[in-house]
C-alpha positions as CSV (number, residue, x, y, z in Angstrom):
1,X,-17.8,10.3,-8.9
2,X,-16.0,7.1,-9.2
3,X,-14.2,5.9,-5.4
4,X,-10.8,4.7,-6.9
5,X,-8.2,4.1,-4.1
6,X,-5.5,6.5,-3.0
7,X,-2.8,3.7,-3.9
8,X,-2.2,0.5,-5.8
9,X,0.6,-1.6,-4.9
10,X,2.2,-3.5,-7.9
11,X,5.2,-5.7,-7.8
12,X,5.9,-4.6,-4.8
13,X,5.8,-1.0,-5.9
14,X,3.2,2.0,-4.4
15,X,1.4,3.9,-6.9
16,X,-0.2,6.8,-5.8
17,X,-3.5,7.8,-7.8
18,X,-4.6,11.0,-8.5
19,X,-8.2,10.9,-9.3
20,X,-9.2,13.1,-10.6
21,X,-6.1,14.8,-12.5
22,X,-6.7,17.7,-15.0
23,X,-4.0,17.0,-17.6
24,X,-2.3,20.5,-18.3
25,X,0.5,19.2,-20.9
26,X,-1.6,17.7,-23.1
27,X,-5.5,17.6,-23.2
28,X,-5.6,14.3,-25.3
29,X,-5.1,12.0,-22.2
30,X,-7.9,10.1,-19.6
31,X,-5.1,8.6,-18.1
32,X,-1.5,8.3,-17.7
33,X,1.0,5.8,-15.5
34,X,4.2,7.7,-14.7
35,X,6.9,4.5,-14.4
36,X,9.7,6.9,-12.6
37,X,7.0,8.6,-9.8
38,X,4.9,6.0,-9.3
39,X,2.1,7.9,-9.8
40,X,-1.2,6.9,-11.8
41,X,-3.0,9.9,-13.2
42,X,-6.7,10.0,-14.3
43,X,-9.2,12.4,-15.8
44,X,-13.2,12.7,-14.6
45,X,-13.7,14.2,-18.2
46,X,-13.3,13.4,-21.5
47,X,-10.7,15.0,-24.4
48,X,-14.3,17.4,-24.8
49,X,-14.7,18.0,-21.0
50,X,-17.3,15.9,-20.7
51,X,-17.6,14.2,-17.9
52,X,-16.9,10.6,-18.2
53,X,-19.3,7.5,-17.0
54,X,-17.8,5.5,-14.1
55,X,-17.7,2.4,-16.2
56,X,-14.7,4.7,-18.7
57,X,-12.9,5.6,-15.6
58,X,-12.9,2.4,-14.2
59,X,-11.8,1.2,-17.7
60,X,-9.4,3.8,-17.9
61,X,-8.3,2.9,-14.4
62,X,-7.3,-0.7,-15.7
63,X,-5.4,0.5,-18.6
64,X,-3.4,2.5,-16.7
65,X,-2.4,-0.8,-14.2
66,X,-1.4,-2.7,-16.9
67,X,1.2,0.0,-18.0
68,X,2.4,-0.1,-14.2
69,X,1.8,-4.2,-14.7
70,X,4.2,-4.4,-18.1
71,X,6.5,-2.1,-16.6
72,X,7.1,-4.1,-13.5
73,X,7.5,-7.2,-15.1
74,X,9.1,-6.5,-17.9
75,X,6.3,-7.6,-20.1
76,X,6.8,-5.2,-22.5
77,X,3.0,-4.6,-23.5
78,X,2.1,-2.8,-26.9
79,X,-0.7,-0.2,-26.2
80,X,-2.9,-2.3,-28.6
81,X,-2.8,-5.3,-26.4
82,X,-3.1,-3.2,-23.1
83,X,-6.3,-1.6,-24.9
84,X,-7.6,-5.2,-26.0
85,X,-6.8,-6.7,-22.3
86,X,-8.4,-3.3,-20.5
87,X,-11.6,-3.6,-22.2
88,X,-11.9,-7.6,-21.9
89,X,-10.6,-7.2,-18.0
90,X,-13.4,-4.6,-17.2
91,X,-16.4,-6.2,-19.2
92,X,-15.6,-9.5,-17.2
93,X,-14.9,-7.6,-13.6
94,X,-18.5,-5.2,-14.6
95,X,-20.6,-8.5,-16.1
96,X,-19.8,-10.9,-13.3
97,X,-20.2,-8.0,-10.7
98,X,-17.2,-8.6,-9.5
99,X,-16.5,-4.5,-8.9
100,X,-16.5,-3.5,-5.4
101,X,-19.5,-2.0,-3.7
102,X,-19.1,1.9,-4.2
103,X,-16.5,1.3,-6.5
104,X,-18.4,2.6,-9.5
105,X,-20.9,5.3,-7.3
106,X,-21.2,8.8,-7.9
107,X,-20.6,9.5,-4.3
108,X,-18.6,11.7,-2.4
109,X,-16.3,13.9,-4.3
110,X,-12.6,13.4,-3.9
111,X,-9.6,15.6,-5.2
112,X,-6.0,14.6,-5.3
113,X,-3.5,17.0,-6.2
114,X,0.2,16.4,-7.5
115,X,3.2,18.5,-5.8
């Protein structure tokens, strides 16, 4: 399983992450960034329930920050450019191994709950 932080600070706000979230509401998301709780929310599996390669997570991990990213500064991102900038963002952070040690290991399994 991927080791994604507990938290990401941005702008000066805390996230919390919960990795890995089972999306209840609506089975077509990997990931969601909720502006008002602070809260970034991320699937292991696909919209099949297959499980998803760390490098996807990862990527959806990034999409998700940039939300949190626009959001904070007002950048008012479309989801086609967040998409375009998550993909490009990973592939250079993945090709330059420039992702932490661990970071992208099937390791120790971790579960974070809301409530």
């Amino acid at each position: 399983m991927v080791k994604l932080p507990e938290r990401v600070k941005v702008g000066g706000h805390n996230y919390k992450v919960l990795f890995p979230y089972q999306f209840k509401e609506r089975t077509d998301f990997c990931g969601q960034c909720d502006i008002m709780l602070n809260e970034i929310r991320l699937d292991q599996n696909d919209q099949k329930g297959n499980p998803l390669p760390s490098s996807k997570v990862l990527a959806h991990f990034i999409h998700e920050v940039l939300h949190a990213l626009s959001d904070v500064w007002s950048v008012d991102l479309k989801e086609e450019k967040v998409v375009k900038l998550e993909q490009g963002i990973t592939a250079l952070l993945v090709d330059n191994g420039w992702v932490p040690p661990g970071f992208l290991d099937r390791g120790t399994k971790r579960e974070h709950r809301a409530g």
